[in-house]
C-alpha distance (Angstrom), angle and dihedral (degrees) to the residues before:
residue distance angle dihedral
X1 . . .
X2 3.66 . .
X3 3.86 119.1 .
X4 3.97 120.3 -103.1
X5 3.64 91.5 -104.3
X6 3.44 96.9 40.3
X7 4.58 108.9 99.7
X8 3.37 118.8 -136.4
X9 3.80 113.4 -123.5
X10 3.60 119.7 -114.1
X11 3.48 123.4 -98.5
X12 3.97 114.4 -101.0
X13 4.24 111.3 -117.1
X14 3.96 107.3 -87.6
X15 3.77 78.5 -112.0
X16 3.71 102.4 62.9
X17 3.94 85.9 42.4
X18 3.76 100.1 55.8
X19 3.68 82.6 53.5
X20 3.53 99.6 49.5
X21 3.89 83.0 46.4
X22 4.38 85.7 60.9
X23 3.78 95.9 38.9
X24 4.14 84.0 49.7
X25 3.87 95.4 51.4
X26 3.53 92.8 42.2
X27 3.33 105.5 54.9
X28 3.50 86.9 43.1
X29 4.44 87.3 63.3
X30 3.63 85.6 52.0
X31 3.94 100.8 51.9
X32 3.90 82.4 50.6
X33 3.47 96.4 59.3
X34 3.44 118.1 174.6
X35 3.96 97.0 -27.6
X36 3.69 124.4 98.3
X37 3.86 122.9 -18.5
X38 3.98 117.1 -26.0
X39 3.97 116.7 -154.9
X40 3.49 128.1 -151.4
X41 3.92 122.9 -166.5
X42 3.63 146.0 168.9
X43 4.00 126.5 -148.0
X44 3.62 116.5 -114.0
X45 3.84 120.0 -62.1
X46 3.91 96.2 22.4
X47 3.32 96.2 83.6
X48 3.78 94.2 97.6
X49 3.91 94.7 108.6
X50 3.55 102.5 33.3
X51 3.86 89.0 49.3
X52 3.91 91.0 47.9
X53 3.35 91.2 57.6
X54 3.40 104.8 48.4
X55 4.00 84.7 50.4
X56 3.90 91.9 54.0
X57 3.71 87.2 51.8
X58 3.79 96.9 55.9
X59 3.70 99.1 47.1
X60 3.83 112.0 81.4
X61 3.96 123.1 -110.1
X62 3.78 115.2 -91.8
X63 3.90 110.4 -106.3
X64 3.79 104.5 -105.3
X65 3.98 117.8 -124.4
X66 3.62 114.1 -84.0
X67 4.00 97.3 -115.0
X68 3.82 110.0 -116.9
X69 3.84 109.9 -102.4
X70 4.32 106.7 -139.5
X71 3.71 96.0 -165.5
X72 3.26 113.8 52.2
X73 4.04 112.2 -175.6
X74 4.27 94.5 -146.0
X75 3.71 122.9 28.8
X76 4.13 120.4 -173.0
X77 4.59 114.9 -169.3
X78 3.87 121.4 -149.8
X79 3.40 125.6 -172.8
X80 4.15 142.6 71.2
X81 3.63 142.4 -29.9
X82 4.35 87.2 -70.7
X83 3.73 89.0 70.1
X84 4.21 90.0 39.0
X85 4.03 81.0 58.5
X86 4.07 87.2 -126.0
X87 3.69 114.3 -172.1
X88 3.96 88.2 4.6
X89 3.71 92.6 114.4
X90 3.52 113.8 8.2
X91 4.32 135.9 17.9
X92 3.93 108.3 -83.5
X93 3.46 104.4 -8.1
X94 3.98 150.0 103.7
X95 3.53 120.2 -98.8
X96 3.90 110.9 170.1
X97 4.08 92.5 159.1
X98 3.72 78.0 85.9
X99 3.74 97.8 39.9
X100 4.05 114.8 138.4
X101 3.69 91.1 -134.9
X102 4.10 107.9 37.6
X103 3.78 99.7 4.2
X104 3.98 121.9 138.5
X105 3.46 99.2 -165.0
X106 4.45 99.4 111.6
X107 3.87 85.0 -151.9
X108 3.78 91.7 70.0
X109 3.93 94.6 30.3
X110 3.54 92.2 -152.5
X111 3.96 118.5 -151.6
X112 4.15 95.2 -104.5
X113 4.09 80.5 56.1
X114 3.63 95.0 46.9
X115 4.18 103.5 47.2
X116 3.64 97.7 22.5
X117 3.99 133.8 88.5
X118 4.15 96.0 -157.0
X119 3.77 106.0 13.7
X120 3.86 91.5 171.6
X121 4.08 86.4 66.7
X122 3.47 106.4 30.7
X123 4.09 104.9 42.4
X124 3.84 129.9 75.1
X125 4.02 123.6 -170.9
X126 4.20 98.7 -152.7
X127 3.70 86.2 169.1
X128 3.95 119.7 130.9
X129 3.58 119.0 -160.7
X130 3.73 109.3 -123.8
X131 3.66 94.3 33.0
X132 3.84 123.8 158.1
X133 4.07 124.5 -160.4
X134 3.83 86.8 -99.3
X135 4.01 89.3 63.9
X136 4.23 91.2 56.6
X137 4.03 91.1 78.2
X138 3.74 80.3 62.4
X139 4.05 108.5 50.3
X140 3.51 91.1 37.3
X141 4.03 86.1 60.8
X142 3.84 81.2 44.5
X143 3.89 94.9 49.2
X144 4.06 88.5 45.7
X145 3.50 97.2 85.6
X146 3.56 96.1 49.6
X147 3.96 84.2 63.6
X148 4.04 89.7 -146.6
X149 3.97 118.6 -162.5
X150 4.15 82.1 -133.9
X151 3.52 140.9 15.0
X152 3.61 122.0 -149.3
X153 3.90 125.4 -156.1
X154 3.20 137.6 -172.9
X155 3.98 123.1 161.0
X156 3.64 140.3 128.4
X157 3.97 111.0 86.2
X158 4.39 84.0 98.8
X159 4.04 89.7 48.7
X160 3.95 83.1 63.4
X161 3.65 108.5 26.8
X162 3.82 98.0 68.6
X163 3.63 125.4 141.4
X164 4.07 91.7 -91.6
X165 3.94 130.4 10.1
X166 3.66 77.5 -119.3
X167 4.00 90.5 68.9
X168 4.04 94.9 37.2
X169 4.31 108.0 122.3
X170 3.95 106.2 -96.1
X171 4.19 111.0 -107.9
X172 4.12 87.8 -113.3
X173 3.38 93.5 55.8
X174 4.05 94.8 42.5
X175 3.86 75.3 54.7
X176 3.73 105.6 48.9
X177 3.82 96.0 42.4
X178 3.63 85.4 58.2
X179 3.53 97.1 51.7
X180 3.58 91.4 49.2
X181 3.53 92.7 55.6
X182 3.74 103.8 50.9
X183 3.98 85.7 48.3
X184 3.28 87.3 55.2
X185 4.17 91.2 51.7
X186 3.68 88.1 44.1
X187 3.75 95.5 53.3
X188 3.71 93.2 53.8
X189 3.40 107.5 18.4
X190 4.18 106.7 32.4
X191 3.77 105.8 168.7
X192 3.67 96.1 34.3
X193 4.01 108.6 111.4
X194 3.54 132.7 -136.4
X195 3.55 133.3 -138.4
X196 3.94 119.6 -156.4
X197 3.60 130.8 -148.8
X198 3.95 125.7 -159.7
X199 3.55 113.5 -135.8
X200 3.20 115.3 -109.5
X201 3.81 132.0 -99.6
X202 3.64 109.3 -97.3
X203 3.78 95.4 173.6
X204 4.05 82.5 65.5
X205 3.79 83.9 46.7
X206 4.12 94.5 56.4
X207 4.07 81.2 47.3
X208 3.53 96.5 50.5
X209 3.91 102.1 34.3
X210 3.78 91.6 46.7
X211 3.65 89.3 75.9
X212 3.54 104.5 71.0
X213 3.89 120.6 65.8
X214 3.54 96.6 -143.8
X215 4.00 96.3 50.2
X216 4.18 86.9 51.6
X217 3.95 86.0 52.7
X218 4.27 94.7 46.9
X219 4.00 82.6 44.8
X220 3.81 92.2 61.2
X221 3.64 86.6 65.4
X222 3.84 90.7 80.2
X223 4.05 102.3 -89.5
X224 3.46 110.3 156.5
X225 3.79 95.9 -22.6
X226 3.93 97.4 176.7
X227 3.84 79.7 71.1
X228 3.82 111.3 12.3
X229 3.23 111.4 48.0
X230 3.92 124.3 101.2
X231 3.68 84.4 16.4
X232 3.68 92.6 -176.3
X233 3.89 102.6 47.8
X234 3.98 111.4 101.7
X235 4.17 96.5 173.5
X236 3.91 112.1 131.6
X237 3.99 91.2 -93.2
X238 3.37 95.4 55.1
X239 4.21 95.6 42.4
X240 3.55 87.2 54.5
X241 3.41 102.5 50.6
X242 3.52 97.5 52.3
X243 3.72 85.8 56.3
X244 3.59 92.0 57.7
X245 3.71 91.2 59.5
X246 3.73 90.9 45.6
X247 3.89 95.2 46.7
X248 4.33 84.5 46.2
X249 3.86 84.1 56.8
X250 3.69 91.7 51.4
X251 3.60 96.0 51.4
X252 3.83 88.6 42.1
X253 4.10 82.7 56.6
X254 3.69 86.4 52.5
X255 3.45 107.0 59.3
X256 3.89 88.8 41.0
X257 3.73 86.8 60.9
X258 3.64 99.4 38.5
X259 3.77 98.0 45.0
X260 3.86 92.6 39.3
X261 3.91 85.6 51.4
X262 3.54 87.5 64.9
X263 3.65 98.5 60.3
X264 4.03 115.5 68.1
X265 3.77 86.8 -154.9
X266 3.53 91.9 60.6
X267 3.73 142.5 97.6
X268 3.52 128.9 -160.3
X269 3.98 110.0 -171.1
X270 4.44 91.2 -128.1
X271 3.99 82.4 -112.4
X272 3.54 96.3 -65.4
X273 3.69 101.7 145.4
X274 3.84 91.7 51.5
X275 3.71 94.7 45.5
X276 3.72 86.9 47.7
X277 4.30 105.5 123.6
X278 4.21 90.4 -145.2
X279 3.95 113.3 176.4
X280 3.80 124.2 -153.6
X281 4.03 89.1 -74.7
X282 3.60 92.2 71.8
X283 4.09 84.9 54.1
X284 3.53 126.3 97.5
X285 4.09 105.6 -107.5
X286 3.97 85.0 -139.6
X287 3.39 104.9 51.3
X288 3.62 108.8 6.8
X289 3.79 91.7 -135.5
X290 3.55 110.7 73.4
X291 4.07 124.7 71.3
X292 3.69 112.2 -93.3
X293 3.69 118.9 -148.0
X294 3.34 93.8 -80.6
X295 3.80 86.1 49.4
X296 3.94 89.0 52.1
X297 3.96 89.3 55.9
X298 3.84 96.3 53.3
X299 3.59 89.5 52.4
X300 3.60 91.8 51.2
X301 3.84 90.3 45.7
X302 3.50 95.7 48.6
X303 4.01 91.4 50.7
X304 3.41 97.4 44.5
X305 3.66 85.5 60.5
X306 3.40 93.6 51.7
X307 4.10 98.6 51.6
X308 3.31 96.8 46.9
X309 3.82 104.3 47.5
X310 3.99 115.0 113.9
X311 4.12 84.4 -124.7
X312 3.67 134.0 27.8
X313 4.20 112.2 -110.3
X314 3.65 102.9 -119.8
């Protein structure tokens, strides 16, 4: 007890006596050397550090991205009548022998011929031609069992050319049936990758075909009408609803990328195949819609490029 005379000293700032606090319980770790239990503290409000650290090493590791495997041993395509090669050899029919994806033909050097060993064993074409988005759920189920190394797919151009813009699938739809499929893949199949084609540009396709006087007369039988038909007329009706199937395929594009994106086992192509400048050789000489041969090999060029990149083109 201090005597009545006697002042009491002033407090030190709170300051100088969280340091003094540090200084104190540090020294006190070194006297204790390496015997018994050494402490370590900080005064109050410099714990930032200390506590940021301790945080980091509670909270689990992020999972590190499953490295993109370029030679796949088995490769299975979905999609429509492009990767069936319709119209590609013959008038109205299927020809997948010179299929981008699984053909055998070694004039289109299709992508199973170009990464794989024995394509004839290890590749499946589950395509349909005339297949929408909503039919992918189903040929990826189909494609399941022949536990592929990569999936390739490549639909769209039949969500859009419809017999009226009216009739063309709604973007959130084209959207949701993709989902569905690749959680479908992933449940089964959950290391498999996935390669994504754009759909193609059928605006360009209008410009192209449009040319030729015999594609203009096979177009009047109702192929992509949404786009195709009247080829000729350029009032304001007609301008604007070939925009509305262009700007459908854009948003179709979109929600490829995006929900592709999402999945680090999958591969959108950048937009590659829509951006592609093809010329009436790439056109089927009996309908002047489909890809010809030559058509066939572009595709196969430009995913080929794709899959075996060291990183994906955003």
């Amino acid at each position: 007890m201090r005597g009545t005379h006697e002042r009491a000293q002033p407090r030190a700032p709170r300051r100088e006596r969280r340091g003094r606090t540090v200084a104190a319980l540090v020294a006190g770790a070194v006297l204790a050397g390496t015997g018994g239990v050494v402490w370590f503290a900080v005064g109050e409000g410099d714990d930032g550090p200390a506590r940021g650290a301790a945080e980091a090493s509670r909270r689990p590791s992020p999972k590190p991205t499953p490295q993109w495997d370029t030679s796949p041993r088995s490769i299975a395509a979905l999609g429509d009548s492009i990767t069936r090669g319709f119209d590609a050899c013959g008038v109205l029919t299927d020809c997948p022998e010179v299929s981008w994806a699984t053909g055998t033909d070694p004039g289109v050097g299709s992508l199973a011929q170009r990464m794989l060993k024995n394509p004839g064993r290890s590749s499946w074409n589950h395509a349909r031609s005339g297949a929408r988005m909503d039919d992918l759920p189903r040929q990826v189920s189909a494609a399941v069992s022949d536990r592929p190394d990569l999936v390739t797919v490549m639909v769209g151009a039949n969500d859009a050319c419809r017999d009226s813009t009216d009739l063309m699938t709604p973007a959130a739809d084209f959207r949701s049936d993709f989902e569905k499929a690749l959680r479908t893949l992933r449940r089964a199949l959950p290391k498999t990758q996935v390669y994504v084609a754009s759909v193609p540009d059928l605006k360009r396709l209008w410009s192209e075909g449009r040319q030729n006087p015999f594609g203009k007369q096979v177009w009047k039988l109702g192929i992509c009408a949404s786009m195709l038909s009247e080829p000729d007329a350029l009032d304001k009706a007609s301008v604007a609803r070939r925009q509305q199937v262009y700007d459908r395929v854009v948003a179709y594009n979109s929600a490829l990328k995006e929900v592709c994106g999402k999945d680090p086992r999958c591969r959108y192509d950048g937009g590659e195949v829509f951006r592609y400048r093809f010329s009436g050789k790439q056109l089927s000489p009996w309908d002047w819609f489909h890809p010809s041969k030559n058509g066939q090999e572009r595709l196969a060029e430009m995913a080929y490029r794709r899959i075996t990149a060291k990183e994906p083109v955003a």
